[in-house]
C-alpha positions in Angstrom: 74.2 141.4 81.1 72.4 142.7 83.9 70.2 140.2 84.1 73.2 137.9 84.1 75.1 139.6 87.2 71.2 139.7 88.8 71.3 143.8 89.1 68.0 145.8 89.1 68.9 148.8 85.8 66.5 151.3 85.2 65.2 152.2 81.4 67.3 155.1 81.7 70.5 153.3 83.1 70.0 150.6 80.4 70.6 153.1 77.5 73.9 154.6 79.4 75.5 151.2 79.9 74.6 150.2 76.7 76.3 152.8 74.9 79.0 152.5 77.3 79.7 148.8 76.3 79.6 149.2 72.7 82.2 151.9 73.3 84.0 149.0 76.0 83.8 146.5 72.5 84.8 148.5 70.0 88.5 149.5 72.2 88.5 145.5 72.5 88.1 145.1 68.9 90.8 147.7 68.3 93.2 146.1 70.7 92.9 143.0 69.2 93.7 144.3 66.2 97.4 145.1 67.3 100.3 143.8 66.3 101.9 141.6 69.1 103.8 139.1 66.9 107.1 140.7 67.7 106.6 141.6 71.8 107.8 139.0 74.5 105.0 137.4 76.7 105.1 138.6 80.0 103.3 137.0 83.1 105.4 138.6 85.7 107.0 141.9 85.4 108.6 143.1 89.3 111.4 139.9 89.2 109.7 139.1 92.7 109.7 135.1 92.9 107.5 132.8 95.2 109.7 132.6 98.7 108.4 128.5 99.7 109.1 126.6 102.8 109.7 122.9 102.6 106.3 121.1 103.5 107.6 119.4 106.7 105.1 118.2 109.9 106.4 119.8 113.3 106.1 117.5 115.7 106.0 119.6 118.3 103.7 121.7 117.3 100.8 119.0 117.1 98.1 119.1 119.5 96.3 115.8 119.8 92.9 115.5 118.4 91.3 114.7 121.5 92.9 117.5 123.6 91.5 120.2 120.6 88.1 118.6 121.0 87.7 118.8 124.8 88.0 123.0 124.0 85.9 123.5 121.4 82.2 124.7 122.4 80.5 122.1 120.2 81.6 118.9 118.7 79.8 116.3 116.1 81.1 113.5 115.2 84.8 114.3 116.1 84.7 117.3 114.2 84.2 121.1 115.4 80.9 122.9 115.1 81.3 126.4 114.0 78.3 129.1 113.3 77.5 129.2 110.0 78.8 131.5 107.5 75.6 131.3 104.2 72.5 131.8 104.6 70.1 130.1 102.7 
């Protein structure tokens, strides 16, 4: 798994985490072993419900395209150049 998630584990931390995911497997294993058939299925417990907004443009509140390209720093192509966020 380590090698999976790319960490660096010592010989000595290898033999913890080991023993610590057995442990992890065998509490899965007895979970999975309970008896569920008669409890509800629950995805949302707190009642709360999405508040939405109806998907409507704003007139008003559009700037045209050529008025938000005359402030940005750098432009290519009709569309904003940013700094990049990766590196390679």
């Amino acid at each position: 798994m380590a090698k999976l998630a790319n960490l660096t584990v010592t010989s000595d931390d290898e033999s913890k985490f080991s023993s610590q995911f057995e442990e992890t497997l065998k509490t899965i294993d007895l979970i999975n072993k309970l008896d569920t058939s008669t409890v509800i299925p629950t995805f949302q417990v707190t009642g709360l419900t999405n508040i939405i907004r109806p998907d409507v443009i704003d007139a008003a509140r559009i700037i045209p395209k050529d008025e938000v390209l005359a402030q940005a720093h750098q432009v290519y192509q009709d569309f904003i150049v940013v700094p990049r966020v990766f590196d390679e």
